[in-house]
C-alpha positions in Angstrom: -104.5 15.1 15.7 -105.1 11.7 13.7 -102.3 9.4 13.7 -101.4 6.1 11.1 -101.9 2.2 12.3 -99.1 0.0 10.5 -101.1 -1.0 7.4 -99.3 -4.5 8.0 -100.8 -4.5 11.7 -104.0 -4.0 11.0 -104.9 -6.3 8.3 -102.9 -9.1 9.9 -105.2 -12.2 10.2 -107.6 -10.8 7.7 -105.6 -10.5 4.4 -101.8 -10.4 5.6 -99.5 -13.3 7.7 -97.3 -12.8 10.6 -93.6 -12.1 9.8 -92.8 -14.9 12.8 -94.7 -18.2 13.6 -93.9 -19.9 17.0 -95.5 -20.9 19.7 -94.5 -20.3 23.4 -95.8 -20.6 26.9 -95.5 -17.5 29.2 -92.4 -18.4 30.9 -90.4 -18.4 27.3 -92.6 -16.2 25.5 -90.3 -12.9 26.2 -87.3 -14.6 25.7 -87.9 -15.7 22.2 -89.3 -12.7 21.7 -86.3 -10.4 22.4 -84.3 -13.0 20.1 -86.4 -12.2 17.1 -85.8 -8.7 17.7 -82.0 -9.3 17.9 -81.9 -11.7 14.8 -83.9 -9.0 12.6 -81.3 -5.7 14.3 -78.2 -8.4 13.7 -80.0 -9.0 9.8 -80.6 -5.7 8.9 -76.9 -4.2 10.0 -75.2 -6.7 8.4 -77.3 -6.6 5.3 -78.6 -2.9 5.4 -76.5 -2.6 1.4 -78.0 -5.7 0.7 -81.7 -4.5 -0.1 -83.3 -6.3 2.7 -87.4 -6.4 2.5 -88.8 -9.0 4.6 -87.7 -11.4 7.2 -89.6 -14.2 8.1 -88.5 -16.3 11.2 -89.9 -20.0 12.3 -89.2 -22.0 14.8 -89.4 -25.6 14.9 -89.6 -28.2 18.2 -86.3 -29.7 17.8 -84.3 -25.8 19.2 -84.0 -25.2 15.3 -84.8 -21.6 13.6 -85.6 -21.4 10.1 -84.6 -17.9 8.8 -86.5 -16.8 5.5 -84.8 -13.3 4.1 -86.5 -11.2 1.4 -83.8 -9.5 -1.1 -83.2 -7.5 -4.3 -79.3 -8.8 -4.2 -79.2 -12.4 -3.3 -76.2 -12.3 -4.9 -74.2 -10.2 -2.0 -76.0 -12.0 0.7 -74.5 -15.4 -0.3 -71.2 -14.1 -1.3 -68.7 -16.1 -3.6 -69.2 -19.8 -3.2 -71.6 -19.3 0.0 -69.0 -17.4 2.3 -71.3 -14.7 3.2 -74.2 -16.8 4.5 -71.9 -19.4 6.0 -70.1 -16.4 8.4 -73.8 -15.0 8.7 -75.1 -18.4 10.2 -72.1 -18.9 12.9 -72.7 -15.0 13.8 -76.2 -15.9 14.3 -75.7 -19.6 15.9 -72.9 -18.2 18.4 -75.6 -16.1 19.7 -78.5 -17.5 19.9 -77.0 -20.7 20.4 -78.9 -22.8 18.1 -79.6 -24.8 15.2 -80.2 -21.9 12.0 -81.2 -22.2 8.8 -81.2 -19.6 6.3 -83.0 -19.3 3.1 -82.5 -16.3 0.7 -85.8 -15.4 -1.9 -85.2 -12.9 -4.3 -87.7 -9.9 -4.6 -88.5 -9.6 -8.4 -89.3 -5.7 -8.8 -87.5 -3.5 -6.3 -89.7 -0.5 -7.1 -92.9 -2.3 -5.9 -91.3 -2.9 -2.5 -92.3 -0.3 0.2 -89.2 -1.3 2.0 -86.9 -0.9 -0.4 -88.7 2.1 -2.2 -88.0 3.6 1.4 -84.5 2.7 2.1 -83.5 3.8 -1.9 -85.4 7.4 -1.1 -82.6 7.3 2.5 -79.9 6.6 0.5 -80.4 9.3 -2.0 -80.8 12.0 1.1 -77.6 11.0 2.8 -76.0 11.2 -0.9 -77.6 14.9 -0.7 -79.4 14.7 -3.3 -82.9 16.7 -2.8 -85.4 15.6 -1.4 -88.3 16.4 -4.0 -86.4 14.9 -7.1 -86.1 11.5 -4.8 -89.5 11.2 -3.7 -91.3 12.2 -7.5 -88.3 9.7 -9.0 -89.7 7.1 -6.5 -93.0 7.4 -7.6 -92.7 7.7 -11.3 -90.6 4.3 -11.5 -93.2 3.0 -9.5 -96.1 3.7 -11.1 -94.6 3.1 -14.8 -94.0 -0.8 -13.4 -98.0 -0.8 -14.1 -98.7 -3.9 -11.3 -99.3 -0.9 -8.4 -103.5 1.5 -8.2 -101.3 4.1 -6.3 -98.6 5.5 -3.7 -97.6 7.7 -0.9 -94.5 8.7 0.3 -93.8 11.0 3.4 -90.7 12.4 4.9 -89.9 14.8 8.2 -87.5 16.2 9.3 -85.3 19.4 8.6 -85.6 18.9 4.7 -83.4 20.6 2.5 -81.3 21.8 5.9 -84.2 23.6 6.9 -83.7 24.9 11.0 -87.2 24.5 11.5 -88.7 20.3 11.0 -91.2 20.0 8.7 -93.1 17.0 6.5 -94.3 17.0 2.8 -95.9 14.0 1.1 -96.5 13.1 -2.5 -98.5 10.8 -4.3 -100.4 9.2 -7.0 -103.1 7.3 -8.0 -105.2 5.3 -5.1 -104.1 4.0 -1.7 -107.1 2.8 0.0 -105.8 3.0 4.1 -108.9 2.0 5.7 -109.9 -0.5 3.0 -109.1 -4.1 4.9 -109.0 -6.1 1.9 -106.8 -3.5 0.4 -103.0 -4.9 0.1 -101.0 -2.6 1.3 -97.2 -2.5 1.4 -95.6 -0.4 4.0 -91.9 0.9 4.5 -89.8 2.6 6.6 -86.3 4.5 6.5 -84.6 6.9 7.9 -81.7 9.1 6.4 -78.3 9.7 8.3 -77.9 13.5 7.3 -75.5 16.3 8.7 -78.6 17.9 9.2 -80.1 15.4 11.6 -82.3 12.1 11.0 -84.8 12.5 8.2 -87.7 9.9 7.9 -89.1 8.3 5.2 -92.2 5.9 4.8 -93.9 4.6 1.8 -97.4 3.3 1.2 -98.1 0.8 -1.9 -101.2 -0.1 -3.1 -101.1 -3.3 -5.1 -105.2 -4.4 -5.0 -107.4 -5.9 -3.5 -107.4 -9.5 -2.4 -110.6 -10.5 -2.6 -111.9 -14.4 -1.0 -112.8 -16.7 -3.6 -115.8 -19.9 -2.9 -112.9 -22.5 -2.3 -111.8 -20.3 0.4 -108.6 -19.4 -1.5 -107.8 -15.3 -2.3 -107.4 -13.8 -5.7 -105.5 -10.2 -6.0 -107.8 -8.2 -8.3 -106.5 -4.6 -9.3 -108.7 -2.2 -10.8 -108.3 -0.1 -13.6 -105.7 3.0 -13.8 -108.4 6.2 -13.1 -106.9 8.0 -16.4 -107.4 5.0 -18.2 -111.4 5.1 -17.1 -111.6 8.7 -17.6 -110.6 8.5 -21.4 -112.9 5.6 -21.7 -116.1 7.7 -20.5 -114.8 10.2 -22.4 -114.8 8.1 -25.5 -118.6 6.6 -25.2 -119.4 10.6 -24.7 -117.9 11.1 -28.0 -120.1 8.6 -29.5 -123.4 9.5 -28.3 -123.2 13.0 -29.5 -125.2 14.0 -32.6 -123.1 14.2 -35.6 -123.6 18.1 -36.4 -124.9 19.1 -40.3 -123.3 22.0 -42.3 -126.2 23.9 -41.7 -125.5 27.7 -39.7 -127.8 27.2 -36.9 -131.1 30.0 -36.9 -130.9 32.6 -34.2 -134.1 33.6 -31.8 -135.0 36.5 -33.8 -135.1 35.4 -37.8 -137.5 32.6 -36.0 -140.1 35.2 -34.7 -139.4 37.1 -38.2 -140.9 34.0 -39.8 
């Protein structure tokens, strides 16, 4: 049974960036490591309301992090006059015990975000609301933003309070997996039901980032396939015949003739 790669993993190095940039010999390499993990499980549980995407981490010589957060709310990550980040920073300082800098970037459209498109979809789930209606929602609002060629979403688990777990995908348009210079955004959730956990991932397909002369990358996307199909249809339309008023001749009054 085929399974998945991370659609971030795989293209990493060829069209996508790592999420942290260090460097470490092998005696600290673990160590710093385990502390990005703890930073991100700290980030996300404190912020999990906040619409969290992305977090970037980098670390310079001097024992100083720089902390780069990805969010559809700024606004509740900073707090009134700062006092959100500023508790954030000790939590994080007190225990990493070092030097952090944080830096908030606002995601402009929510519904092109894998992440968030996942952790929305969760939140509906836990609100019971079905399953079905929150995955074709997700994907309507999605596509209408018109900057996306396609997406997928997938959950498990006992949907609908089923006893037995199953899966059920939808999606729409293209999403190129195995297409490298495909940009692909990936997400995952997962939904905190009576029934048990219920997963949810997302796949967005935003282009294709294609390398330029100057060694620089341009995203191109294609066309929208209905939008192509009308357009063949049209140029059919034109290369017909115009038909005359005539009644067209059967077989037999020609061999009468």
């Amino acid at each position: 049974m085929g399974q998945k790669v991370s659609p971030h993993g795989l293209r990493v190095g060829i069209i996508k960036d790592w999420d942290s940039k260090w460097y470490a010999n092998k005696k600290n390499f673990s160590e710093l490591l385990v502390e990005d993990f703890n930073i991100r499980k700290i980030l996300k549980k404190e912020l999990y309301t906040s619409g969290v995407s992305r977090i970037y981490i980098d670390r310079a010589a001097n024992n100083r992090i720089h902390i780069n957060i990805f969010t559809a709310k700024p606004g509740m990550i900073v707090g009134r006059g700062g006092e959100n980040i500023k508790k954030l920073r000790e939590q994080l300082q007190t225990m990493t015990g070092k030097t952090i800098q944080l830096d908030i970037s606002e995601v402009e459209n929510a519904d092109t975000d894998a992440q968030l498109v996942a952790e929305n979809i969760a939140s509906q789930l836990e609100r019971r609301i079905a399953f079905r209606r929150a995955m074709k929602g997700s994907i309507t609002r999605t596509m209408r933003s018109g900057s996306v060629e396609g997406i997928k979403i997938m959950t498990a688990g006992r949907l609908g309070g089923a006893e037995i777990a199953r899966s059920e995908s939808y999606s729409e348009g293209n999403v190129p997996l195995s297409t490298l210079r495909a940009d692909i955004d990936y997400g995952f959730a997962e939904a905190n039901t009576t029934y048990g956990k219920i997963g949810v991932k997302v796949w967005i397909c935003k282009g294709e980032i294609l390398p330029k002369a100057n060694g620089e990358s341009i995203l191109m996307r294609k066309e929208p396939k209905k939008a192509r199909a009308q357009g063949q249809g049209g140029q059919r339309d034109n290369r017909r015949p115009a038909r005359s008023g005539k009644p067209r001749q059967g077989r037999n009054e020609k061999d009468a003739r």
